[in-house]
LUMKEVEX-9134 format. One record per residue (C-alpha): residue number from 0; x, y, z. Coordinates in pm, whole numbers, plus 50000, padded with zeros to 5 digits. Last residue first. Layout:
SEBA   resi       X       Y       Z
SEBA    NUM       X       Y       Z
...
//
This chain:
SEBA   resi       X       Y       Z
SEBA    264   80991   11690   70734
SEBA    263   81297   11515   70742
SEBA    262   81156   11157   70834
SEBA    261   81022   11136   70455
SEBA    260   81401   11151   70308
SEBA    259   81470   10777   70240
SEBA    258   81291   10742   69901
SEBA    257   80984   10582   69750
SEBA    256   80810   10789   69467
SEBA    255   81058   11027   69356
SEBA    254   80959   11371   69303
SEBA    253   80894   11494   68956
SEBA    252   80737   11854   68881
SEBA    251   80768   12045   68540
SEBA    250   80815   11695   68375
SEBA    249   80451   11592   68541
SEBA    248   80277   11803   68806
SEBA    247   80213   12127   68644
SEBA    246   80491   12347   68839
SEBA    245   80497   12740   68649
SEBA    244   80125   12714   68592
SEBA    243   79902   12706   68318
SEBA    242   79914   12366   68170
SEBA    241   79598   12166   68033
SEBA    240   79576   11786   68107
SEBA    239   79743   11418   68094
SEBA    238   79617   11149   68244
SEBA    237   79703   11023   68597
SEBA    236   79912   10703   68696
SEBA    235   80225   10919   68851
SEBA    234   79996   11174   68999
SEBA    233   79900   10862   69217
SEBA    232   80219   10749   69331
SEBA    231   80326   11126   69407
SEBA    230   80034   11112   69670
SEBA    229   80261   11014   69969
SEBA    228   80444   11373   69938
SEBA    227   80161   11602   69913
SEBA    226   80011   11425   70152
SEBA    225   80379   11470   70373
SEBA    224   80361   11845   70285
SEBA    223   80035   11921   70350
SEBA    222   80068   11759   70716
SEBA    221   80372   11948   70763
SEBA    220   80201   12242   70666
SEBA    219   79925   12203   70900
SEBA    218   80183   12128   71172
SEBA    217   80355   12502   71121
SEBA    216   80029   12658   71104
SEBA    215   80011   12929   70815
SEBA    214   80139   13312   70831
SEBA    213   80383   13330   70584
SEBA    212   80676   13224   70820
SEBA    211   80466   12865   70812
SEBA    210   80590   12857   70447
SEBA    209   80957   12941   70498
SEBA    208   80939   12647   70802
SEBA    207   80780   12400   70543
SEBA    206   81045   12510   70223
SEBA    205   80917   12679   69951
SEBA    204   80902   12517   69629
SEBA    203   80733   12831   69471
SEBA    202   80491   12657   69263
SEBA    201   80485   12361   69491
SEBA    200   80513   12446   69867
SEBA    199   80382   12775   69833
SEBA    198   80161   12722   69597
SEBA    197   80028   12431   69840
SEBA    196   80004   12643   70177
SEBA    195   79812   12882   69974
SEBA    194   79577   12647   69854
SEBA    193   79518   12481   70145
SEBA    192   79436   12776   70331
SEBA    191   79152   12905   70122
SEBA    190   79051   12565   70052
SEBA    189   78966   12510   70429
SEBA    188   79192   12234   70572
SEBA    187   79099   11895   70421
SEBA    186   78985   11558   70613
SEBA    185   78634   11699   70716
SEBA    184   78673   11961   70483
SEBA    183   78578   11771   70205
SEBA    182   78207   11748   70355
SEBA    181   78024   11424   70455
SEBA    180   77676   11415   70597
SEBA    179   77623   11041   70465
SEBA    178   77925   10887   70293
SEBA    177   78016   10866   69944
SEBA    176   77913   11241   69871
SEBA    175   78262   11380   69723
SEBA    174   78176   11720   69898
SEBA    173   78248   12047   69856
SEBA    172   78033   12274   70009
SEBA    171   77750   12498   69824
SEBA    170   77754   12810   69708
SEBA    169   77914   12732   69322
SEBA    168   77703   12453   69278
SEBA    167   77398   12652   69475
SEBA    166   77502   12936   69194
SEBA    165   77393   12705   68877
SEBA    164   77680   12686   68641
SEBA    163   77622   12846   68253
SEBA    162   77485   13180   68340
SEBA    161   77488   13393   68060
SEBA    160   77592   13303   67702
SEBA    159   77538   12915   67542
SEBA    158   77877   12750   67465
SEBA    157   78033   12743   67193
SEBA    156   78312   13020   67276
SEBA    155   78482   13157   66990
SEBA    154   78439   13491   67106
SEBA    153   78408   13556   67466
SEBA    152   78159   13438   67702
SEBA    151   78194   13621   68000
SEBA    150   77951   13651   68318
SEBA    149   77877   13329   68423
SEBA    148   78202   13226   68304
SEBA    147   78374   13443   68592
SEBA    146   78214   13314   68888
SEBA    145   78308   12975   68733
SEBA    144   78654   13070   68662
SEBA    143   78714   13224   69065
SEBA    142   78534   12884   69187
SEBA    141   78763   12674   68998
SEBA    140   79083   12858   69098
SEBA    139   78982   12824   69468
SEBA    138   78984   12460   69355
SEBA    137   79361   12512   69249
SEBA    136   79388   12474   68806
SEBA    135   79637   12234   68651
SEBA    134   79477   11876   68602
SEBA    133   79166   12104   68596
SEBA    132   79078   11959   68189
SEBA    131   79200   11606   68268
SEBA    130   79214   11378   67973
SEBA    129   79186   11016   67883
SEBA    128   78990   10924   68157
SEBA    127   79001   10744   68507
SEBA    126   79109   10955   68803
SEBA    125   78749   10937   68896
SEBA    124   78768   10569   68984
SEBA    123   79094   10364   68907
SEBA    122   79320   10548   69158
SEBA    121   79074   10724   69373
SEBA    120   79101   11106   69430
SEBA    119   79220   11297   69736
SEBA    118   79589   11251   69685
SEBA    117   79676   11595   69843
SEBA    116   79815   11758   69536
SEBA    115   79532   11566   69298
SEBA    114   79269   11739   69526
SEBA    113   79440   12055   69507
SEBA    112   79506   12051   69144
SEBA    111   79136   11952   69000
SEBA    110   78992   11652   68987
SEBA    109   78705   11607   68661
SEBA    108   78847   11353   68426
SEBA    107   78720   11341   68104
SEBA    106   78655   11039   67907
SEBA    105   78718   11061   67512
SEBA    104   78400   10933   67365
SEBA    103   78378   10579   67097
SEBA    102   78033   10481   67249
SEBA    101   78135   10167   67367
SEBA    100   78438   10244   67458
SEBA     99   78379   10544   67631
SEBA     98   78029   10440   67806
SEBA     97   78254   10134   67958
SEBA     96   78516   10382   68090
SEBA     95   78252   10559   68252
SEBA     94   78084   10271   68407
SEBA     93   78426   10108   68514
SEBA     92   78525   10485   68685
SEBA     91   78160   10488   68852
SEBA     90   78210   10185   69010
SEBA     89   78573   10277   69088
SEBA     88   78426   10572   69283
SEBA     87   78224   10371   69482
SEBA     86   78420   10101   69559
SEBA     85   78680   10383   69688
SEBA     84   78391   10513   69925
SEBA     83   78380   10113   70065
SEBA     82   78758   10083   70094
SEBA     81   78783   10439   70305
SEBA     80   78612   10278   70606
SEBA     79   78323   09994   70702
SEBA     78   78364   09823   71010
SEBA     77   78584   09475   71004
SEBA     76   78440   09136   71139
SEBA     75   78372   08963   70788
SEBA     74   78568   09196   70518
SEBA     73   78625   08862   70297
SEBA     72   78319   08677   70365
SEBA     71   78135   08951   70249
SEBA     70   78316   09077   69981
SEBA     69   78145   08937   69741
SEBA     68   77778   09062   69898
SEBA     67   77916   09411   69940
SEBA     66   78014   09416   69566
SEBA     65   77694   09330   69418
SEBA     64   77478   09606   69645
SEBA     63   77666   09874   69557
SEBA     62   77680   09754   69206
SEBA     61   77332   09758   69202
SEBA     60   77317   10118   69374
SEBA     59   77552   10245   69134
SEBA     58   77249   10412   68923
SEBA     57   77285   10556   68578
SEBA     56   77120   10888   68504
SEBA     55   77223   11050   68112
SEBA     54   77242   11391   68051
SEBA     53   77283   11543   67709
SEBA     52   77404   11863   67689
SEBA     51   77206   12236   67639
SEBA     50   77443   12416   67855
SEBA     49   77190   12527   68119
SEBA     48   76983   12226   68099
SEBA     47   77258   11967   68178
SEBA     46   77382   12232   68479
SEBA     45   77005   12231   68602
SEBA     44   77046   11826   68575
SEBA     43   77361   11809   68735
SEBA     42   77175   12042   69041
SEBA     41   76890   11855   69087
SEBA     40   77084   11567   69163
SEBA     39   77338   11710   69352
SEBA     38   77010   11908   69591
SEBA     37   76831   11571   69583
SEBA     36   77173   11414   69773
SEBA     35   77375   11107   69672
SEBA     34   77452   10916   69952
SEBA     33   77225   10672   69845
SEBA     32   77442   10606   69536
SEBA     31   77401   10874   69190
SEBA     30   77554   10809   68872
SEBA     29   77517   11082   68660
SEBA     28   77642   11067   68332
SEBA     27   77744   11320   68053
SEBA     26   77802   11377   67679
SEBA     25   77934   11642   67469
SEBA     24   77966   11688   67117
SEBA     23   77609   11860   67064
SEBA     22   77672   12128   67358
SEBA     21   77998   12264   67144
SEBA     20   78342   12169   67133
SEBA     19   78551   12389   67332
SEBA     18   78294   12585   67537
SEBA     17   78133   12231   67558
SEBA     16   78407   12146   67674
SEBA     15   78483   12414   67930
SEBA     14   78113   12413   68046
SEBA     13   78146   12038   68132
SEBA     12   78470   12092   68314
SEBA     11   78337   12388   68560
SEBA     10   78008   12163   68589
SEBA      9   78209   11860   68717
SEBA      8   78463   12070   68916
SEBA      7   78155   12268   69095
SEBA      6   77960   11948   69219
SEBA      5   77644   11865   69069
SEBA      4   77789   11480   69045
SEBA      3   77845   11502   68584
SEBA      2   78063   11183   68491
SEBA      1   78201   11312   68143
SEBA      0   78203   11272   67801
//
């Protein structure tokens, strides 16, 4: 099972397991919030319908709701930041990991390698799961597989032929969706550049002025770098995946995760 948003890493990683396993041993929630837009809505369910999978809707807005009220007293005076968006996604992590033991299913995780590289997922929210299916695979990765499972299904496959991810998922901008209007680019370069600047810096283990050589800003690499860096904490606590490159973060890659060397770069 899985927490299906209408985003592209959701729908890639639904269609892979069902690919895997077939549409009648997999399971998925949506759990929209305010922020949540019609279009993300309309397009988990189109993704639901495409590879014949159960879909289930669960709202946070409860929760929402709960956990503002607690914290009340506590946050009293301070404007609302990154600890509100985190609630969000640890909302949806305790609903999903409720559904799995319940229910006996093997959670999914949904992050792919650039996010996890940067330490743009929540510890606790959608890094919970047993299993991470794009622990391995660059977001401009995910769009080049779901371009190409649209128009491949080879043998073996389970899932349904043709068009299996809706193209507005694949068209539109990334976005986690836990605050109005927001896009991952507004904290992210472009995926284009990330990407490069991060298999650089990780599959090749490049240094920061060999990797600005290639073309790329020298302070956009530093700023890679040092997320890159900070996040080790986090790669630390997630679940295992599939391997495909030559630096999986795990054995293949293992920085340590307080040290004296961060003034360096």
């Amino acid at each position: 099972m899985l927490g299906l948003s209408g985003g592209i890493d959701s729908a890639l990683t639904a269609a892979v397991a069902v690919d895997a396993l077939g549409p009648e041993r997999v399971r998925c929630v949506m759990m929209p919030s305010p922020y949540t837009s019609r279009e993300s809505l309309e397009d988990a369910a189109e993704v639901a319908r495409l590879l014949g999978i159960r879909l289930d809707s669960i709202s946070i807005d409860p929760a929402m709701t709960s956990f503002s009220g607690m914290l009340k007293n506590v946050f009293e005076g301070l404007p609302a930041d990154v600890t509100e968006e985190n609630v969000q996604a640890r909302t949806r992590g305790l609903l999903l990991m409720a559904i799995s033991n319940k229910l006996g299913y093997m959670l999914l995780t949904t992050g792919n390698k650039s996010e996890m590289s940067v330490g743009y997922a929540t510890l606790y929210g959608d890094m919970c799961g047993g299993f991470s299916v794009l622990k391995d695979i660059y977001k401009t990765t995910v769009f080049a597989l779901s371009h190409w499972r649209n128009q491949c299904r080879p043998n073996g496959f389970r899932g349904p032929a043709g068009r299996v991810i809706p193209q507005r998922v694949i068209d539109k901008p990334p976005t986690a969706e836990l605050r109005p209007n927001q896009t991952d680019q507004d904290t992210l370069p472009p995926y284009t550049e990330l990407d490069g600047i991060l298999t650089a810096l990780i599959e090749d283990e490049a240094s920061i002025e060999d990797v600005a050589k290639r073309g790329y800003d020298a302070a956009t690499v530093r700023r890679v770098w040092r997320m890159i860096d900070r996040a080790e904490y986090k790669r630390r606590q997630a679940p295992p995946g599939v391997k495909i490159t030559r630096r999986a973060f795990g054995r293949d890659r293992r920085y340590p995760i307080t040290n004296g060397f961060t003034d360096w770069v």
